[in-house]
C-alpha positions in Angstrom: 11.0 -25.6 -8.9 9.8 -22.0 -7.7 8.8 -19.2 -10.7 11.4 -17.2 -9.1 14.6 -18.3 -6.8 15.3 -15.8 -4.2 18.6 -17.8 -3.0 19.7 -17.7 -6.8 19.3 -14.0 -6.9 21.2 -13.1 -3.9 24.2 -15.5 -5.2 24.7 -13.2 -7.6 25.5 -10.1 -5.6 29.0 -9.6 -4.7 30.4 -9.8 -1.6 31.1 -5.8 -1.6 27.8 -4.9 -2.7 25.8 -7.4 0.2 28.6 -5.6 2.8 27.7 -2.1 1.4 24.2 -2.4 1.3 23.8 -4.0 5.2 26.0 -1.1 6.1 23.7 1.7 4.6 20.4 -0.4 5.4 21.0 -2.0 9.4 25.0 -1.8 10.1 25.4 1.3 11.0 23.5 1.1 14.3 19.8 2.2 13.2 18.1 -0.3 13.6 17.1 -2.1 16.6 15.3 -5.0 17.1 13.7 -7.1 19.9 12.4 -10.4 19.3 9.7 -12.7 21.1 7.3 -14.8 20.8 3.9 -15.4 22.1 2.6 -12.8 24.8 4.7 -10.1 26.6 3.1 -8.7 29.9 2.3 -5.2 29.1 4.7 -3.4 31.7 7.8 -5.1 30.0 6.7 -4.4 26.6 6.5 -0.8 27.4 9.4 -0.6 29.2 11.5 -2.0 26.2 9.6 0.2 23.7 10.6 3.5 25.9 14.2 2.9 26.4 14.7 1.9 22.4 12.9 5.6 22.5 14.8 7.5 25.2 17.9 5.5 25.2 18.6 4.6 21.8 17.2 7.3 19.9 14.5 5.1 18.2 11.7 7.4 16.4 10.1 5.3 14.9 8.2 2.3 15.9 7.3 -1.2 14.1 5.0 -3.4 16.5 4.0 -6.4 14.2 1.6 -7.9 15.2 -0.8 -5.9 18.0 -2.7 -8.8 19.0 -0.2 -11.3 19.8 2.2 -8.4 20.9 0.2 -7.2 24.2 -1.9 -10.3 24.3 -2.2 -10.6 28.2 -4.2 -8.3 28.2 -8.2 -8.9 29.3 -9.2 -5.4 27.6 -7.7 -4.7 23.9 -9.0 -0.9 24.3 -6.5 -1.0 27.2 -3.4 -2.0 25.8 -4.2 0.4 22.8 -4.4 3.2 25.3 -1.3 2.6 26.7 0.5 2.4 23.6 -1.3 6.2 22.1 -0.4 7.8 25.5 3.6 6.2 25.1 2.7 8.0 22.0 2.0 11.2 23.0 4.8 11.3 26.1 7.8 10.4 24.2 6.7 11.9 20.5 7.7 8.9 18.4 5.9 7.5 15.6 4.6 3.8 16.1 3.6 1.7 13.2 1.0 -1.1 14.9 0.2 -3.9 12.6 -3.4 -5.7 12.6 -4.6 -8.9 11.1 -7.9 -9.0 9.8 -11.5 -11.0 11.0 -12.8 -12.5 8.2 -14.8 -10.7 6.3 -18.9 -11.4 5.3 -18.1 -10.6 1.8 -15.5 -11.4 -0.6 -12.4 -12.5 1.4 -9.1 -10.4 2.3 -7.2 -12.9 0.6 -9.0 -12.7 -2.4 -8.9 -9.0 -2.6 -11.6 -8.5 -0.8 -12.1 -4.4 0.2 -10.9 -3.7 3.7 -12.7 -1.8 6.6 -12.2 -0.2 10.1 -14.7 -3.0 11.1 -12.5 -5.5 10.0 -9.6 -4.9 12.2 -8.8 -7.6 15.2 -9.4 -6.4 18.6 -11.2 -3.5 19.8 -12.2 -0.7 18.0 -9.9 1.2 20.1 -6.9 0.8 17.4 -9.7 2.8 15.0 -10.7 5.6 17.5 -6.6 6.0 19.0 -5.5 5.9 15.7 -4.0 9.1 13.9 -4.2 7.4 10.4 -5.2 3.5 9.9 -4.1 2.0 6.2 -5.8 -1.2 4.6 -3.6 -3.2 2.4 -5.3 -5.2 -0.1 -4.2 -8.1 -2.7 -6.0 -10.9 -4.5 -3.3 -14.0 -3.7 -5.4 -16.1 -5.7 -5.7 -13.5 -8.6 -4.1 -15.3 -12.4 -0.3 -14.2 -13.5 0.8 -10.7 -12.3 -2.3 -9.3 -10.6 -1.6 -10.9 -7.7 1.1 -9.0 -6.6 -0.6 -6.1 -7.3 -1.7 -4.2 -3.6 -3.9 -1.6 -3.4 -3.7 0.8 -0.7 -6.8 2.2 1.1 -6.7 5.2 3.5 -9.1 3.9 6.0 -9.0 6.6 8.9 -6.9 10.0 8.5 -7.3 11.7 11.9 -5.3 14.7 10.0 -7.0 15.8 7.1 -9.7 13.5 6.5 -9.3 12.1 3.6 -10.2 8.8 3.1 -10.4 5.9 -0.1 -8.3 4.6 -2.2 -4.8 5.8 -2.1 -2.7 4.0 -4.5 -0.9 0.6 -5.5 2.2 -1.2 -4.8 3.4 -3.8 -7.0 5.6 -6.6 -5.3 8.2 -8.2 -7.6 9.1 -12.1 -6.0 12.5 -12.2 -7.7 13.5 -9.1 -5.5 11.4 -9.6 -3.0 10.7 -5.9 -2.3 7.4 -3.6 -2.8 7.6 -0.8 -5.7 5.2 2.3 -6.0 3.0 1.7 -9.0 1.2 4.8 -9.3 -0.5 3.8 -13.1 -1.8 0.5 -13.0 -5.2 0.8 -12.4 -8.0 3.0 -12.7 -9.2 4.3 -9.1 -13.0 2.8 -10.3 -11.6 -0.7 -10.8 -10.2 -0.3 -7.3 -13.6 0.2 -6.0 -14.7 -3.2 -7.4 -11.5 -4.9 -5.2 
């Protein structure tokens, strides 16, 4: 039996609350979402991503993940490119989400201390970027710890400032992320 039952917690919100809450969170036409799988040639994928911009209004968008999002493409700096300039024509904000390589040290999912060289693809998502975040958590970490996440600032095209940045604490039996400004010192971050 699971430490904490997801499906047990949500049969204990009322019908009211789930109907308020998809209302304020997705229900009220906000949200917009297009699903695939596997590759999508890069002409469509733009095409889609302008008119949820133009069209609907979108401002700000979620690609999850880059690689397998634009993977037709022979040249990764390429597709990068043509995302930052989609970027700069329509003035939306676009959230592009990387998986890892593996690392030479300790490993990611051991809380092993992310870098811009770690990213998958080309180094264009580094140099395009306006700000690149590493996300790092110990899954194999005893009792609590390993739902703490440390955030790192890896890139900040805007002021420069780069490091450690703070924590978020993930809490299974809501299955949401909390700020968790306090938890650690910024030196034992360093030794993630």
């Amino acid at each position: 039996m699971p430490l904490f039952d997801l499906e047990e917690n949500f049969k204990q919100i009322s019908d009211e609350t789930l109907k308020s809450a998809y209302q304020e969170a997705v229900g009220n036409g906000n949200l917009v979402l297009f699903d695939h799988f596997g590759s999508l040639h890069s002409d469509t994928l733009l095409t889609k991503v302008r008119y949820a911009i133009k069209a609907l209004d979108c401002r700000i968008i979620f690609l999850d993940h880059l690689s397998i999002v634009v993977s037709e493409f022979a040249d990764s700096q390429e597709r990068t490119a043509k995302l930052r300039a989609l970027v700069e024509e329509t003035g939306c904000a676009m959230i592009l989400v990387s998986h890892l390589r593996r690392a030479d040290g300790r490993p990611h999912e051991e809380g092993g201390v992310v870098s811009l060289s770690h990213l998958r693809g080309s180094h264009g998502i580094a140099q395009l970027s306006d700000i690149v975040m590493g996300f790092e958590r110990s899954q194999q970490a005893d009792g609590d710890e390993k739902h703490l996440m440390h955030i790192r600032i890896l890139k900040n095209r805007y002021s420069g400032e780069t490091g450690p940045s703070g924590f978020l604490r993930y809490h299974p039996a809501t299955g949401r992320l909390h700020n968790h400004q306090d938890e650690l010192e910024e030196d034992s971050f360093e030794e993630m």
